[in-house]
C-alpha positions, -999 to +999 in steps of 0.1 A: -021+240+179-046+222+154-038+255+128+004+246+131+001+210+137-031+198+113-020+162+116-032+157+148-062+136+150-077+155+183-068+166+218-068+132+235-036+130+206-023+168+215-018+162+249-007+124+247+025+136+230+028+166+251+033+147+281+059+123+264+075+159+252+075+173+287+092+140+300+122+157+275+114+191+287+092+209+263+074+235+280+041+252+262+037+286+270-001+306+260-009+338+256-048+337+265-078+357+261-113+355+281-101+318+285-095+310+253-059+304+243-048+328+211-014+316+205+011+286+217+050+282+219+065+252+227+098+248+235+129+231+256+166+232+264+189+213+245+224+211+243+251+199+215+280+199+207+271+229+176+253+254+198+263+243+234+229+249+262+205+266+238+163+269+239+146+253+209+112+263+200+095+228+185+060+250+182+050+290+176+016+297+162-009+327+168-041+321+161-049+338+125-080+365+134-052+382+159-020+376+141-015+415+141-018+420+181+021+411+182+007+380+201+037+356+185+065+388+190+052+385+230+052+348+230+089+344+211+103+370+236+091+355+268+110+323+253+139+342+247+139+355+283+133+321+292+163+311+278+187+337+291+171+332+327+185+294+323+216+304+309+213+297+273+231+318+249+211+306+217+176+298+205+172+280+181+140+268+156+132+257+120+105+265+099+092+254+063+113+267+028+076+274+016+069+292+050+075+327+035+055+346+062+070+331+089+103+337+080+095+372+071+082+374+112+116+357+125+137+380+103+117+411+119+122+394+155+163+394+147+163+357+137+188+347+109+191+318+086+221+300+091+213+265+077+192+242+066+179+213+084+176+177+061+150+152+073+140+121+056+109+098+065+114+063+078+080+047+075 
């Protein structure tokens, strides 16, 4: 998670705001290796009043030295499953303008741009 999320002091951070996540229901899925996790996706089920029940993927990240194993293909379709087991008929996730790879892998994996999500900082 460090490698999508590098403004994470340590674990003792990661897993503090995992567990106030989950009380929201974000679930973190792992595709491991020997023990050693290779990739992470994080995700929940929402609802509004655009997309109705839906899944939204907060985190997806494969660790670089096995990016070409189809490791985050594996991981975005057992959250796609996920969602259709509970009913959801959308999922839903953003991703940086200047994120040019990832897009390209959520355009091969059938996702489509169809917004843009504004943010400001309130600190």
């Amino acid at each position: 998670m460090a490698g999508l999320r590098p403004g994470l002091r340590d674990a003792e951070e990661l897993c503090t705001r995992v567990r106030r996540q989950q009380a929201q229901g974000y679930r973190l899925l792992a595709a491991w290796r020997g023990g050693e996790p290779l990739g992470l996706a994080g995700y929940r089920e929402q609802e509004n009043l655009i997309y109705g029940r839906f899944v939204y993927v907060d985190d997806l990240v494969v660790r670089e030295d096995v990016r070409r194993e189809q490791l985050g293909e594996r991981l975005l379709s057992a959250v796609v499953e996920e969602a259709r087991r509970l009913g959801c008929a959308r999922l839903v996730l953003d991703t940086g303008m200047a994120n040019t790879l990832a897009q390209r892998f959520y355009f091969r994996q059938g996702l489509l741009a169809v917004g843009m999500h504004f943010g400001r900082s309130l600190v």
